[in-house]
Each structure stands twice: as structure tokens, then as C-alpha cells.
C-alpha positions, -999 to +999 in steps of 0.1 A: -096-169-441-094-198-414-073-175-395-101-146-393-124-174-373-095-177-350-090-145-349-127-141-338-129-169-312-099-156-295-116-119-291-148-133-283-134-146-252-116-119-240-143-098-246-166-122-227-187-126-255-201-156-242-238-156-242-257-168-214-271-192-233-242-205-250-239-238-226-273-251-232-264-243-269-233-263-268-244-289-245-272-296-270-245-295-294-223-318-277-247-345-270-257-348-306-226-346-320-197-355-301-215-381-266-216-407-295-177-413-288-165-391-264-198-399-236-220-377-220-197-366-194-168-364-219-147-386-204-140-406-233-165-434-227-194-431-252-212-463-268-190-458-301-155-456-284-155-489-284-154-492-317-128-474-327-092-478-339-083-448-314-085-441-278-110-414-272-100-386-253-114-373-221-124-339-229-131-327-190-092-331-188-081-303-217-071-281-194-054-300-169-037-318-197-025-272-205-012-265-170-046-253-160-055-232-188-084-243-213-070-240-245-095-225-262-078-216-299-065-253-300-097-265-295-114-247-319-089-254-344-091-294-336-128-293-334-132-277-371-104-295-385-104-281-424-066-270-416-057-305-399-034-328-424-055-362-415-028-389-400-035-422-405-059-439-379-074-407-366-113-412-367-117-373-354-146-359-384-142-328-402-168-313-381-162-278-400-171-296-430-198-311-416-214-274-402-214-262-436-231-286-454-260-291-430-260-255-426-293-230-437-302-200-428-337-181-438-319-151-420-288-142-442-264-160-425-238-179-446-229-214-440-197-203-425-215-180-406-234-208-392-206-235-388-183-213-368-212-208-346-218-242-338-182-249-333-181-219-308-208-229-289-195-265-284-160-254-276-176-230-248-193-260-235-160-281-233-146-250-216-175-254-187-169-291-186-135-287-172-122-306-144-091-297-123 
């Protein structure tokens, strides 16, 4: 099943299913859910970084850090993070976990519906964030 939202991410961007406005989406996305520890420009320097037991990550980098290429199903995958074996001192949240249970829909949608959508979104973002 986790592999069918894979599946889906990895179509959607070679099909350049990307809507237009999927940054402002993710971007919105972003600042409320990630700017907390990984800053507003991503670069790993939010007010909560501080206070972790980790180093936060500079998300403008992810592709530089791939040999140029954004890599988009890893993201996705570390984003959601159901299928990720937690390791001791990794403060990452279950952000697939956390979709789902805020998640309504008065159009029909189900919550996984609507969590896969948000991690989408924000993974596009982090895409249009890159830096060489």
C-alpha cells in the first residue's frame, strides 16, 4: 500500500503533474510545518534547531548532496516516514501520521487521500528550493 503512493509520486513527476499552484501550497506547508526546525530558507537554522539532540539538515542542499538530482522518491519516503524504523536520537516526526489524523475532508477524500497530498506538495516545494 505505501508503495502505491510511491508509485504515484514518481508518475506524477514525470508526467509533470505539478500544479501551478503547488509551490504556494507547499510553501504554506513548509513554513507551518517544517521552518520550526529546518528555517525559512531551509537551511537548517530555524528557532527550534537549537534545541535539538540532532543537527538539522539544510534542505536547499538535497540535491547537491544526489549529484545534482533532487531525489524526489527519497524525500517523499523520509518526509512521511510510516515505513522508517525510528533510530535512536532522530527527532524527524511521523509527518504521515500526523496528515492523517488532522486530516477532513467534506469532499470524499480519505485521510490518506489527504496526507499524501500534503506531503506532495511540500516535497515539490523542497524540489523548487534547491540550490546548486
Amino acid at each position: 500500500m505505501k508503495k502505491i503512493g510511491l508509485v504515484a509520486a514518481i508518475l506524477a513527476s514525470f508526467f509533470g503533474a505539478q500544479p501551478v499552484a503547488a509551490d504556494e501550497v507547499g510553501e504554506n506547508e513548509y513554513m507551518v510545518a517544517c521552518s520550526g526546525c529546518h528555517g525559512e530558507s531551509g537551511k537548517g537554522d530555524g528557532p527550534l534547531a537549537a534545541l535539538l539532540k540532532i543537527e538539522t539538515p539544510d534542505l536547499t542542499g538535497l540535491a547537491a548532496r544526489h549529484d545534482g538530482e533532487f531525489p524526489f522518491e527519497y524525500t517523499v519516503f523520509m518526509v512521511d516516514r510510516r515505513n522508517v524504523i525510528p533510530m535512536h536520537g532522530n527527532e524527524m516526526p511521523l509527518w504521515g501520521d500526523r496528515y492523517i489524523a488532522a486530516a477532513s475532508s467534506e469532499r470524499g477524500e480519505t485521510a490518506e487521500m489527504v496526507a499524501r497530498g500534503r506531503i506532495l506538495s511540500l516535497v515539490y516545494y523542497l524540489q523548487s528550493i534547491q540550490e546548486e
